[in-house]
PyMOL Python script that loads the backbone (N, CA, C, O; Angstrom):
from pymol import cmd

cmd.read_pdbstr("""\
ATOM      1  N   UNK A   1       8.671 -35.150  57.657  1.00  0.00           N
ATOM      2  CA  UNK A   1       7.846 -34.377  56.759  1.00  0.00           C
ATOM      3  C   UNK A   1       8.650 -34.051  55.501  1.00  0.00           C
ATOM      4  O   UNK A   1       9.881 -34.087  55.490  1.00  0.00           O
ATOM      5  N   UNK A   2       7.645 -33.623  54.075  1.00  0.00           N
ATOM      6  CA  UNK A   2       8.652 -33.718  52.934  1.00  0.00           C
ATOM      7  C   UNK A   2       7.789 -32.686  52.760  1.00  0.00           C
ATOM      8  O   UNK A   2       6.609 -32.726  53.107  1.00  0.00           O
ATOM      9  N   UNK A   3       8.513 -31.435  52.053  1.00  0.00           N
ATOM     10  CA  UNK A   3       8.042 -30.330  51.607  1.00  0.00           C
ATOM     11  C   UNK A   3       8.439 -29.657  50.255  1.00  0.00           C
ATOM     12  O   UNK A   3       9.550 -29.158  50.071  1.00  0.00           O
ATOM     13  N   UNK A   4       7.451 -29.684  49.334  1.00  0.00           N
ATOM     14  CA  UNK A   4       7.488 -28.798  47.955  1.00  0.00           C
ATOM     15  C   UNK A   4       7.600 -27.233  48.296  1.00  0.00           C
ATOM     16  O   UNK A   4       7.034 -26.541  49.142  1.00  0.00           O
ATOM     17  N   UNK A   5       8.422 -26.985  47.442  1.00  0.00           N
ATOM     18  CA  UNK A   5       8.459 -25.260  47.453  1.00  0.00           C
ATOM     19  C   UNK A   5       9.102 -24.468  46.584  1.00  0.00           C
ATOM     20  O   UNK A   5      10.247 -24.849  46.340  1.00  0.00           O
ATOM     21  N   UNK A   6       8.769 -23.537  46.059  1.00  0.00           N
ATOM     22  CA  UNK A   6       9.069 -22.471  45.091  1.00  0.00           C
ATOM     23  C   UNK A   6       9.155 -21.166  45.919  1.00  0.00           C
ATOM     24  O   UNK A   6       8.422 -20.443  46.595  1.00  0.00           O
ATOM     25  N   UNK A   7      10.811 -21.274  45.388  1.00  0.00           N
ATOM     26  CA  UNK A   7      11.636 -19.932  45.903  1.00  0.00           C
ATOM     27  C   UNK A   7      11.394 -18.796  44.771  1.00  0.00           C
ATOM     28  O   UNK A   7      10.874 -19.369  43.814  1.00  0.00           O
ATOM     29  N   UNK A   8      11.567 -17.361  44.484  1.00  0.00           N
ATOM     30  CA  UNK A   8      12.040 -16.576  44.249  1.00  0.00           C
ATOM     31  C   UNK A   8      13.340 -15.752  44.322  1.00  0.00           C
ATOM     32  O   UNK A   8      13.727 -15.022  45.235  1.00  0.00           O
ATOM     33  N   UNK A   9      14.109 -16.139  42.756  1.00  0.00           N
ATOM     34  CA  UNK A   9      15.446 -15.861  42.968  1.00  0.00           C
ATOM     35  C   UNK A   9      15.981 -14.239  42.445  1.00  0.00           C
ATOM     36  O   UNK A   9      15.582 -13.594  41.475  1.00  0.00           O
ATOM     37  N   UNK A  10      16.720 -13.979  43.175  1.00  0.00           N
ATOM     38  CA  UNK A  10      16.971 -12.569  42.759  1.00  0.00           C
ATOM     39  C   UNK A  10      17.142 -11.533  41.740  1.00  0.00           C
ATOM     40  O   UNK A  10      17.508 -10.358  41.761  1.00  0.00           O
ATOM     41  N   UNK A  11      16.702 -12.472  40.712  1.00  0.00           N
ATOM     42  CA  UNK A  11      16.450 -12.143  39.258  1.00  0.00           C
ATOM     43  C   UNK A  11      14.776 -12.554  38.796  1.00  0.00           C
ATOM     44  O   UNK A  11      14.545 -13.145  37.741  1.00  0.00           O
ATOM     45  N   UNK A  12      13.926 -12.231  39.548  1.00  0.00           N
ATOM     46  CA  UNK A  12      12.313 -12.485  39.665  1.00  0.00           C
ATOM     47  C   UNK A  12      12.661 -14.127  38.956  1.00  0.00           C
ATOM     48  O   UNK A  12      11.551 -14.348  38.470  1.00  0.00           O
ATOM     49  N   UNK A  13      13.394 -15.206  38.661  1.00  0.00           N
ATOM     50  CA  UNK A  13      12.759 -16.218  38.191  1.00  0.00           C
ATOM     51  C   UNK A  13      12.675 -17.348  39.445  1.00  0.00           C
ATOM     52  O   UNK A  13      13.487 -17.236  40.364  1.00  0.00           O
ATOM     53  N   UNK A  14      11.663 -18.454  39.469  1.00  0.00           N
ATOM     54  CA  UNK A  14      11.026 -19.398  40.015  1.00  0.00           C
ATOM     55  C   UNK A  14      11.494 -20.561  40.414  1.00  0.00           C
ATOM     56  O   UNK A  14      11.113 -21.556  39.798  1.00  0.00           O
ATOM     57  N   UNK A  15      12.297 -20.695  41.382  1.00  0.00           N
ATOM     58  CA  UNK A  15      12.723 -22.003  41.517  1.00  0.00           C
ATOM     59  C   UNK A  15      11.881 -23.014  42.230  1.00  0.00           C
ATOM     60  O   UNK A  15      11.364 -22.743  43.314  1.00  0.00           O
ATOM     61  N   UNK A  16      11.729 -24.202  41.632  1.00  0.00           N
ATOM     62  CA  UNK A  16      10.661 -25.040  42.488  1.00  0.00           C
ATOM     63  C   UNK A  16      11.650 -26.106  42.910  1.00  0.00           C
ATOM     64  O   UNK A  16      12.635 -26.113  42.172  1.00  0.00           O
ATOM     65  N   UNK A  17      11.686 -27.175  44.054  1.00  0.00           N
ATOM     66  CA  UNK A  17      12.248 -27.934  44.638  1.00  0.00           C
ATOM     67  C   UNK A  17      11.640 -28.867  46.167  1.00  0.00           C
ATOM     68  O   UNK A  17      10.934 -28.225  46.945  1.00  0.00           O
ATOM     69  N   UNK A  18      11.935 -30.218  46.471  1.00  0.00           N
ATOM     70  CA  UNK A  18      11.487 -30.512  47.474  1.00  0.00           C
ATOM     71  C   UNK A  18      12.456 -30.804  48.259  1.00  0.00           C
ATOM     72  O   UNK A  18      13.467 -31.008  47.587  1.00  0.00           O
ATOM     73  N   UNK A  19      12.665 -30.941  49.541  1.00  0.00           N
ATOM     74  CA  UNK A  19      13.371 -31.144  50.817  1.00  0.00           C
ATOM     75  C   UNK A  19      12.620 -31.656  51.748  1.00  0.00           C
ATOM     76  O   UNK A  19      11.420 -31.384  51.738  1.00  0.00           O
ATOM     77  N   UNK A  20      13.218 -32.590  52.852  1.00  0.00           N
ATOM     78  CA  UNK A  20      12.956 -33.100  53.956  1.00  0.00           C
ATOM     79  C   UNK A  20      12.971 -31.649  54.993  1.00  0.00           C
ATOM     80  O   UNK A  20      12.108 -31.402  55.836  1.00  0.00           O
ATOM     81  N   UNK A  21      14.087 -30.855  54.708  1.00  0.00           N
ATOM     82  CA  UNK A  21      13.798 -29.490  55.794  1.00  0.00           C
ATOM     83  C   UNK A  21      14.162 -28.148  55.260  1.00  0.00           C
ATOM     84  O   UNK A  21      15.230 -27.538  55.293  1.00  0.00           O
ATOM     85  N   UNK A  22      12.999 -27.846  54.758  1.00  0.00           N
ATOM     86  CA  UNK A  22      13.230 -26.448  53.947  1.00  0.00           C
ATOM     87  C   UNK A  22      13.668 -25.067  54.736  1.00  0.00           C
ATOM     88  O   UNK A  22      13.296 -24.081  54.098  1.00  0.00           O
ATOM     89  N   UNK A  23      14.400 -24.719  56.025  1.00  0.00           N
ATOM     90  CA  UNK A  23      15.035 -24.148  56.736  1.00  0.00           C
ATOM     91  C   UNK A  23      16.346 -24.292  56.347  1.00  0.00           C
ATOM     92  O   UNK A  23      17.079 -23.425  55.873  1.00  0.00           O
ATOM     93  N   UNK A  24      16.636 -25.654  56.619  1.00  0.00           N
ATOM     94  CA  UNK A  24      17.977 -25.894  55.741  1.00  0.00           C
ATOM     95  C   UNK A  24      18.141 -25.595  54.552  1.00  0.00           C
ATOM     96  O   UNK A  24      19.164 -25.008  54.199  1.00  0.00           O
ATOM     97  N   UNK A  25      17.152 -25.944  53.673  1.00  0.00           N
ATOM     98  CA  UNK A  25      17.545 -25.977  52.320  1.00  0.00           C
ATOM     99  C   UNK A  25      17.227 -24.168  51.743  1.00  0.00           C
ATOM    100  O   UNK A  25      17.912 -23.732  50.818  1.00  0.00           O
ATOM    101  N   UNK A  26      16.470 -23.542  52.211  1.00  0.00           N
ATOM    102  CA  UNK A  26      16.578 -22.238  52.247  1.00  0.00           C
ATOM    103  C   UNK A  26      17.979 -21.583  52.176  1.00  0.00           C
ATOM    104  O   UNK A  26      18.556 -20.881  51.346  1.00  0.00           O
ATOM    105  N   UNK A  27      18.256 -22.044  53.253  1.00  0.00           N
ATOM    106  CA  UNK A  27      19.641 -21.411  53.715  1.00  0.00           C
ATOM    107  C   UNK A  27      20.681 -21.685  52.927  1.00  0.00           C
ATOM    108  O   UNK A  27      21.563 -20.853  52.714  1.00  0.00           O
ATOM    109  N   UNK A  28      20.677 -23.142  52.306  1.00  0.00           N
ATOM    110  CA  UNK A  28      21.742 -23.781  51.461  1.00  0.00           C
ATOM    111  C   UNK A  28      21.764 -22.827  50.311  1.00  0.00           C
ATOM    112  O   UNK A  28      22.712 -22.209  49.827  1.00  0.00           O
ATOM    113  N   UNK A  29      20.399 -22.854  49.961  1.00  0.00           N
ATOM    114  CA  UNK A  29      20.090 -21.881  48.239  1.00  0.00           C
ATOM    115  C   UNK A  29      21.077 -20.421  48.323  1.00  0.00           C
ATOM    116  O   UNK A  29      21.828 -20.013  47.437  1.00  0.00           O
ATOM    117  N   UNK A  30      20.810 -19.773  49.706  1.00  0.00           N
ATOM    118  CA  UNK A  30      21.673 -18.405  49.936  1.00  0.00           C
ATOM    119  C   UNK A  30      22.499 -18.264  49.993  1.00  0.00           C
ATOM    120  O   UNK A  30      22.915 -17.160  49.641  1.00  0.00           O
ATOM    121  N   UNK A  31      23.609 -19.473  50.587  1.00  0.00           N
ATOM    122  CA  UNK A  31      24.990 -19.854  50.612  1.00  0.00           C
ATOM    123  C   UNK A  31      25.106 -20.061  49.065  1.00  0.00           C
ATOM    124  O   UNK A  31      26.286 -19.912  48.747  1.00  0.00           O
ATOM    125  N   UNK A  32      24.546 -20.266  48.298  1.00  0.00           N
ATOM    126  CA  UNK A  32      25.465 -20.654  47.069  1.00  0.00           C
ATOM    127  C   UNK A  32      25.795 -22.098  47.059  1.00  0.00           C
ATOM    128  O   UNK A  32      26.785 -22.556  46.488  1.00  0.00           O
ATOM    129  N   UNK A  33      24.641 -23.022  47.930  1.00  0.00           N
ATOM    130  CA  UNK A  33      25.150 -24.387  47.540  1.00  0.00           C
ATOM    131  C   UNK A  33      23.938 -25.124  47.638  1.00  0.00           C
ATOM    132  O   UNK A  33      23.620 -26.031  48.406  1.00  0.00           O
ATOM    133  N   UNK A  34      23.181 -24.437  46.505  1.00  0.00           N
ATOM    134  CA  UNK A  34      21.766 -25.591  46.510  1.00  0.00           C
ATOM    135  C   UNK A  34      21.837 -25.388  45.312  1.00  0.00           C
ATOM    136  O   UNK A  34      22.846 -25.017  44.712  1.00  0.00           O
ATOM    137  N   UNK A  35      20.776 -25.612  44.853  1.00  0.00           N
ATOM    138  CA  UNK A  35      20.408 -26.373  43.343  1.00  0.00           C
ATOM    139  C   UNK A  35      21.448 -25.514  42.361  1.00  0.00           C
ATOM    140  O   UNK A  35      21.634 -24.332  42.650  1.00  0.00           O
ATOM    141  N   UNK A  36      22.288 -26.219  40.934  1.00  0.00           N
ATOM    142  CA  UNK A  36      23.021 -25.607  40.411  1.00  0.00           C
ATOM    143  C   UNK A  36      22.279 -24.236  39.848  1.00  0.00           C
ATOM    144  O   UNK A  36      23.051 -23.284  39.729  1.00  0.00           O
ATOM    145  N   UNK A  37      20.729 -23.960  39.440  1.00  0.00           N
ATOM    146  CA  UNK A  37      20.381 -23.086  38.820  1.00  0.00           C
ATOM    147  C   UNK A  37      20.090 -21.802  39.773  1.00  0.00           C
ATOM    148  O   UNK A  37      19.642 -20.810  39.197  1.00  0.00           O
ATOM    149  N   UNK A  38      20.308 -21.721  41.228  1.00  0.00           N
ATOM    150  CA  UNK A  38      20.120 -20.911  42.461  1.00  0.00           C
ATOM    151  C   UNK A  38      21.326 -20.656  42.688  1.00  0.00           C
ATOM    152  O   UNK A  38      21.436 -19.784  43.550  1.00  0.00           O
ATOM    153  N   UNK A  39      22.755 -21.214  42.104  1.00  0.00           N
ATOM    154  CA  UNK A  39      24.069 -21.028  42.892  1.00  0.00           C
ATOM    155  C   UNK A  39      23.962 -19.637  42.608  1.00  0.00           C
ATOM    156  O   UNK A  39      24.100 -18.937  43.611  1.00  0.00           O
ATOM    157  N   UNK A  40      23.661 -18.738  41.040  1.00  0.00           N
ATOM    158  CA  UNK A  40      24.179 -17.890  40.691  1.00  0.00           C
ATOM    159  C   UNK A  40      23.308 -16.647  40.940  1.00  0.00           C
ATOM    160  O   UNK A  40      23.638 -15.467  40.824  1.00  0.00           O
ATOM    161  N   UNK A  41      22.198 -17.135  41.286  1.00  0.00           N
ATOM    162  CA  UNK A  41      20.455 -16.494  41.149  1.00  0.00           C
ATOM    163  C   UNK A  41      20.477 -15.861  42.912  1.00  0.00           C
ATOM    164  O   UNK A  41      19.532 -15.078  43.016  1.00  0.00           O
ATOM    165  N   UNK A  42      21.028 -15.941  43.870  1.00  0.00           N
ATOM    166  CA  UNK A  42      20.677 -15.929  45.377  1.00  0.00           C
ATOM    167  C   UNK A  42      21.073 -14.574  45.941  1.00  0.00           C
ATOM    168  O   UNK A  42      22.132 -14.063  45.576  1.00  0.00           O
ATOM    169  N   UNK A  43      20.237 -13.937  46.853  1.00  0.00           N
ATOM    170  CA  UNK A  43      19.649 -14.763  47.355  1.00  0.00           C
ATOM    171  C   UNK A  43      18.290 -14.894  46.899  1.00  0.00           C
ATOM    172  O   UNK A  43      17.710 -14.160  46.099  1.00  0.00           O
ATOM    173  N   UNK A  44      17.644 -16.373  47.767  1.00  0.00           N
ATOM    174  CA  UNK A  44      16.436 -16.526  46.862  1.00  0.00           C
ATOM    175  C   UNK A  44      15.475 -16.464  47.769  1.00  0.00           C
ATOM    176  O   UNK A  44      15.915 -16.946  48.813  1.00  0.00           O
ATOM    177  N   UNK A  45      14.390 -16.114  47.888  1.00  0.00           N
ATOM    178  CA  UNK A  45      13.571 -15.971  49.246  1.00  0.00           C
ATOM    179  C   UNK A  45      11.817 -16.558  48.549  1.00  0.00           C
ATOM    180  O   UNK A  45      11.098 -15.956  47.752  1.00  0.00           O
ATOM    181  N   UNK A  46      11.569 -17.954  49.247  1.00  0.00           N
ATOM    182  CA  UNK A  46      10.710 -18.563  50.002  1.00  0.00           C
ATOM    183  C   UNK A  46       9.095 -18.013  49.834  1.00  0.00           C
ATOM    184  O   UNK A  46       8.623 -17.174  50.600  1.00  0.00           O
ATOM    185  N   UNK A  47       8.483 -18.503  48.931  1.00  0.00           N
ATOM    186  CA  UNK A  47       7.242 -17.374  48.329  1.00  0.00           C
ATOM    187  C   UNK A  47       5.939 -18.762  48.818  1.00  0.00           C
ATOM    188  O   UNK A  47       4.871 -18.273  49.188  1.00  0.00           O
ATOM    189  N   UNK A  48       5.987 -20.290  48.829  1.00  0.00           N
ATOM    190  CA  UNK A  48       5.425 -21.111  48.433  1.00  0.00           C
ATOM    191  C   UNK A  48       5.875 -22.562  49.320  1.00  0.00           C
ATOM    192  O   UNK A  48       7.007 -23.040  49.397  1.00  0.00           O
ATOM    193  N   UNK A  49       4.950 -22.941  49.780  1.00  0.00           N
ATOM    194  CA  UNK A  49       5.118 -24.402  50.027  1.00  0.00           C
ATOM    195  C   UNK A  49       4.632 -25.150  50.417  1.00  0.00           C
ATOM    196  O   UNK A  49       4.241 -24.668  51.481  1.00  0.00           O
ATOM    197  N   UNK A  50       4.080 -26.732  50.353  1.00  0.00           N
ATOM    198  CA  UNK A  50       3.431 -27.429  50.707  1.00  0.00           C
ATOM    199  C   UNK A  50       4.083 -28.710  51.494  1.00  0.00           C
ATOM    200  O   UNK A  50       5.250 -29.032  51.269  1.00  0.00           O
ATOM    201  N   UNK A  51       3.354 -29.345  52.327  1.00  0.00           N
ATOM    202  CA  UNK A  51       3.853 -30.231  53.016  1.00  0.00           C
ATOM    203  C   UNK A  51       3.288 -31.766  53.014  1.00  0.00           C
ATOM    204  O   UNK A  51       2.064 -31.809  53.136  1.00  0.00           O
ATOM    205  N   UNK A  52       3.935 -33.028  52.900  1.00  0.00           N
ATOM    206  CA  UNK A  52       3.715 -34.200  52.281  1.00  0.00           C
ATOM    207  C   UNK A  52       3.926 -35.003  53.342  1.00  0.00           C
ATOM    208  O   UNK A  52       4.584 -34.428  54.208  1.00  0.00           O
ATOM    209  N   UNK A  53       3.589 -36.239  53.642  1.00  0.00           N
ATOM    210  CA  UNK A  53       3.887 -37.341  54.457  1.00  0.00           C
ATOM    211  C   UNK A  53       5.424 -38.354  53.833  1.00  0.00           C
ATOM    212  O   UNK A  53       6.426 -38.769  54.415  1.00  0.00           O
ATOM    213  N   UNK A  54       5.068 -38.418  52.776  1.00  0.00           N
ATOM    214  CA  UNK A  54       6.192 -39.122  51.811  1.00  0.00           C
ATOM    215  C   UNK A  54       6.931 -38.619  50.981  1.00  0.00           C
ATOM    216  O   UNK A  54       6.902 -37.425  50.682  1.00  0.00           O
ATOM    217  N   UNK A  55       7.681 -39.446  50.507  1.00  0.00           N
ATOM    218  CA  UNK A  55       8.989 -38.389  49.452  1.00  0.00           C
ATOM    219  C   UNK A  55       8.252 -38.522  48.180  1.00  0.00           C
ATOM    220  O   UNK A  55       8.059 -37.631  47.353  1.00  0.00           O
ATOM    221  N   UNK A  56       7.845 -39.818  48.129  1.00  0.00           N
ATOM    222  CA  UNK A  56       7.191 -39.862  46.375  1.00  0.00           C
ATOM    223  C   UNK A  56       5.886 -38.551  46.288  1.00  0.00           C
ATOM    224  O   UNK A  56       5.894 -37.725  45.375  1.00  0.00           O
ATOM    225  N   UNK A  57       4.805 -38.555  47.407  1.00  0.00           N
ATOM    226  CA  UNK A  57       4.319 -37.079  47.156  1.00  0.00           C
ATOM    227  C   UNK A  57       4.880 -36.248  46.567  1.00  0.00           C
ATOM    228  O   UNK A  57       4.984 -35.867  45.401  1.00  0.00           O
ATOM    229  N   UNK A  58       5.353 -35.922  47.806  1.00  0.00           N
ATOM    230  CA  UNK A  58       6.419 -34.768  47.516  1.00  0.00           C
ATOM    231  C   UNK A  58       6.998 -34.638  45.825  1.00  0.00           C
ATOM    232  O   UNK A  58       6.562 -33.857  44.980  1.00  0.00           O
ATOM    233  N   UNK A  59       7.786 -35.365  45.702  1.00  0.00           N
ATOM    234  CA  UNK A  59       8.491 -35.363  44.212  1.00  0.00           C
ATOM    235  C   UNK A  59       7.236 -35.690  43.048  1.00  0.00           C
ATOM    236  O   UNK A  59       7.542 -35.316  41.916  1.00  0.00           O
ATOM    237  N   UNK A  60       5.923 -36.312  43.172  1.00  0.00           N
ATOM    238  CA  UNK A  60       5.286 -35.913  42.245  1.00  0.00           C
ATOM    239  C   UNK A  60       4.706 -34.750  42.037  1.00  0.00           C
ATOM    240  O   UNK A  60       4.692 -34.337  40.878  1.00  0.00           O
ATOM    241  N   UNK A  61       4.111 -33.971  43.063  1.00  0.00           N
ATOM    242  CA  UNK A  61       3.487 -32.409  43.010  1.00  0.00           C
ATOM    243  C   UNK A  61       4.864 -32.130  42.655  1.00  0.00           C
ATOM    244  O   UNK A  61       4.851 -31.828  41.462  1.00  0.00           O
ATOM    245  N   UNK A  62       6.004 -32.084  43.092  1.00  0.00           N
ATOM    246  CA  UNK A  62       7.338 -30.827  42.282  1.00  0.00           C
ATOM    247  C   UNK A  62       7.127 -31.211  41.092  1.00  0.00           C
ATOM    248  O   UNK A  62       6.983 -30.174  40.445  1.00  0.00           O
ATOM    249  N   UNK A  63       7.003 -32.263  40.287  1.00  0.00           N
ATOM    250  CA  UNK A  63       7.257 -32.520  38.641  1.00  0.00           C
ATOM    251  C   UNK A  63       5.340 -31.955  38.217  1.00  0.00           C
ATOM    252  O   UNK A  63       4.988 -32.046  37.041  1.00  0.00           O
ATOM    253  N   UNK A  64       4.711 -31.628  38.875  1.00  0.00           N
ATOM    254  CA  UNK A  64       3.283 -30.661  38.411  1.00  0.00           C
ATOM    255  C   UNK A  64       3.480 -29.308  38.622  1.00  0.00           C
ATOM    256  O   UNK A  64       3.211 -28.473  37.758  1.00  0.00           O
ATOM    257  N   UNK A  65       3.868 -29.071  39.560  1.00  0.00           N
ATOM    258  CA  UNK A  65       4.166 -27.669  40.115  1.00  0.00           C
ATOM    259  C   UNK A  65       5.332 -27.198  38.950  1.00  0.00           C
ATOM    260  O   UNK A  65       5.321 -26.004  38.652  1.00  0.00           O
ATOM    261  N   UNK A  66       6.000 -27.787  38.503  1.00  0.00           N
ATOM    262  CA  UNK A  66       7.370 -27.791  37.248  1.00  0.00           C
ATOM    263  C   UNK A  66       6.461 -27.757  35.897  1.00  0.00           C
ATOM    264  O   UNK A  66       6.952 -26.964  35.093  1.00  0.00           O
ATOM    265  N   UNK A  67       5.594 -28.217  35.542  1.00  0.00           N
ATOM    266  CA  UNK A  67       4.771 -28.141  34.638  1.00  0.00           C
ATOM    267  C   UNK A  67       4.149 -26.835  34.364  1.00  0.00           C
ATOM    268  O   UNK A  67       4.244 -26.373  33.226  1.00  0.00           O
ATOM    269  N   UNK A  68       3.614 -26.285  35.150  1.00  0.00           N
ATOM    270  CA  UNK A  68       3.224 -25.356  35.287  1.00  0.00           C
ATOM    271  C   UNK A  68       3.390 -23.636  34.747  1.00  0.00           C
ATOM    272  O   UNK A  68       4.271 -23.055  35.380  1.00  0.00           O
ATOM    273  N   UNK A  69       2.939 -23.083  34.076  1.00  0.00           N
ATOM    274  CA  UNK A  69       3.419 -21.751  33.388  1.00  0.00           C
ATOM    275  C   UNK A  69       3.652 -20.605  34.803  1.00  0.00           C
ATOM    276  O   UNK A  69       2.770 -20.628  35.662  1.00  0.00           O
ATOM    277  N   UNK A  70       4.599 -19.836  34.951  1.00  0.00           N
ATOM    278  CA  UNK A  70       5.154 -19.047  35.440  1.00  0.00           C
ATOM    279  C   UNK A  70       3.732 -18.283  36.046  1.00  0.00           C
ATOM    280  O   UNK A  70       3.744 -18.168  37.272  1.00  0.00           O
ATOM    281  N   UNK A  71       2.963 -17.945  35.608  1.00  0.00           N
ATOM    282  CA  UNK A  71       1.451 -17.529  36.123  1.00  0.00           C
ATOM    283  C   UNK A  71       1.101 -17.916  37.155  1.00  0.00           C
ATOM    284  O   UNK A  71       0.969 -17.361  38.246  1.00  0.00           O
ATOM    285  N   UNK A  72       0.860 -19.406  36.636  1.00  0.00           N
ATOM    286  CA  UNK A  72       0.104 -20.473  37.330  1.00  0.00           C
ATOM    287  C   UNK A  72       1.035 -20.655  38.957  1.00  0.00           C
ATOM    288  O   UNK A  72       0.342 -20.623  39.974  1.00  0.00           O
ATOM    289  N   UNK A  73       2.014 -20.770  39.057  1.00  0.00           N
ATOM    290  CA  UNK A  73       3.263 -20.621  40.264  1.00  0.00           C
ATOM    291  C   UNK A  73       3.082 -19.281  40.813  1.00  0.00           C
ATOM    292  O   UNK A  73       3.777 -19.078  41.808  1.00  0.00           O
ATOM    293  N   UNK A  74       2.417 -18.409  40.480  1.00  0.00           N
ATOM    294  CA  UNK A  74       2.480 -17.320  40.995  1.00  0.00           C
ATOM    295  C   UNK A  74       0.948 -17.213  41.189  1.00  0.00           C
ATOM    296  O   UNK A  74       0.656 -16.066  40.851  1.00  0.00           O
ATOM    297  N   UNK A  75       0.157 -17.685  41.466  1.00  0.00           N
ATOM    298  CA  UNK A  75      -1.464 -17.898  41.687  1.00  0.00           C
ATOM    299  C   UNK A  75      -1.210 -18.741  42.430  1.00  0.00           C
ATOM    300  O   UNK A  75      -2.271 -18.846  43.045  1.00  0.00           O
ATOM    301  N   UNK A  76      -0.395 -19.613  42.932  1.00  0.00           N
ATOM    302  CA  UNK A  76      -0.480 -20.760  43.737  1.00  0.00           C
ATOM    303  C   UNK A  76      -0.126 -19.654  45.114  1.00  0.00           C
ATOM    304  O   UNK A  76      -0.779 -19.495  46.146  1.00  0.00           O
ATOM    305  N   UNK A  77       0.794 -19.179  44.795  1.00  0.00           N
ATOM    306  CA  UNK A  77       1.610 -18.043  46.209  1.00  0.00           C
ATOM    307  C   UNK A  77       0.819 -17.097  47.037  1.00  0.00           C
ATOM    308  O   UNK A  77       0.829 -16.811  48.234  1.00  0.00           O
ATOM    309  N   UNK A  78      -0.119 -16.563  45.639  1.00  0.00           N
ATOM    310  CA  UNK A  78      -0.917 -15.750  45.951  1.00  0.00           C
ATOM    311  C   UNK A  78      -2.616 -15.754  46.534  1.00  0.00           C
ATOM    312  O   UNK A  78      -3.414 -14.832  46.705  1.00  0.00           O
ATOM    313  N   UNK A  79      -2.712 -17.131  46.718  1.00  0.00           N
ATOM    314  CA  UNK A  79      -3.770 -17.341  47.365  1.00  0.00           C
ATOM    315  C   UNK A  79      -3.450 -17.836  48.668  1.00  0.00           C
ATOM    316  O   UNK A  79      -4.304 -18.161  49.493  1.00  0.00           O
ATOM    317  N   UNK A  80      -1.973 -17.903  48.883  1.00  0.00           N
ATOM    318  CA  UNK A  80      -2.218 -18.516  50.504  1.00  0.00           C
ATOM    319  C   UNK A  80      -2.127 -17.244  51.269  1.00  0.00           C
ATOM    320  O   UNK A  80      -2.252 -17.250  52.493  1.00  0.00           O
TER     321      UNK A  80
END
""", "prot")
cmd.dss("prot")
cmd.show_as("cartoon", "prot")
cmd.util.cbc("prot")
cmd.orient("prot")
């Protein structure tokens, strides 16, 4: 399974990203060893996510979900 998701980093801003296992990659973001823009931002806690069969899914909704105005990412969270 491949999963899109937008964290919340400890400075209210939006990190979006995909992973094969977002347990792991959760955890990586809190350690201080996931994406360079989360090293400094953590911890970051898990607001959003969707789940894909393939990686190319996956990585096209992250580059829409990345498009997206700060609003719009936060209307996505808030309806599930």
């Amino acid at each position: 399974m491949n999963y899109v998701y937008i964290v919340e980093c400890k400075d209210t801003t939006l990190y979006t990203g995909w992973t094969t296992d977002i347990q792991r990659r959760i955890k990586e973001h809190n350690e201080g060893k996931g994406a360079k823009y989360t090293r400094c931002r953590y911890p970051v806690v898990l607001k959003y996510y969707e789940e894909f069969d393939n990686k190319q899914e996956a990585m096209k909704r992250e580059y829409e979900i990345k498009q997206l105005t700060r609003q719009k990412k936060i209307d996505l969270f808030n309806k599930k």
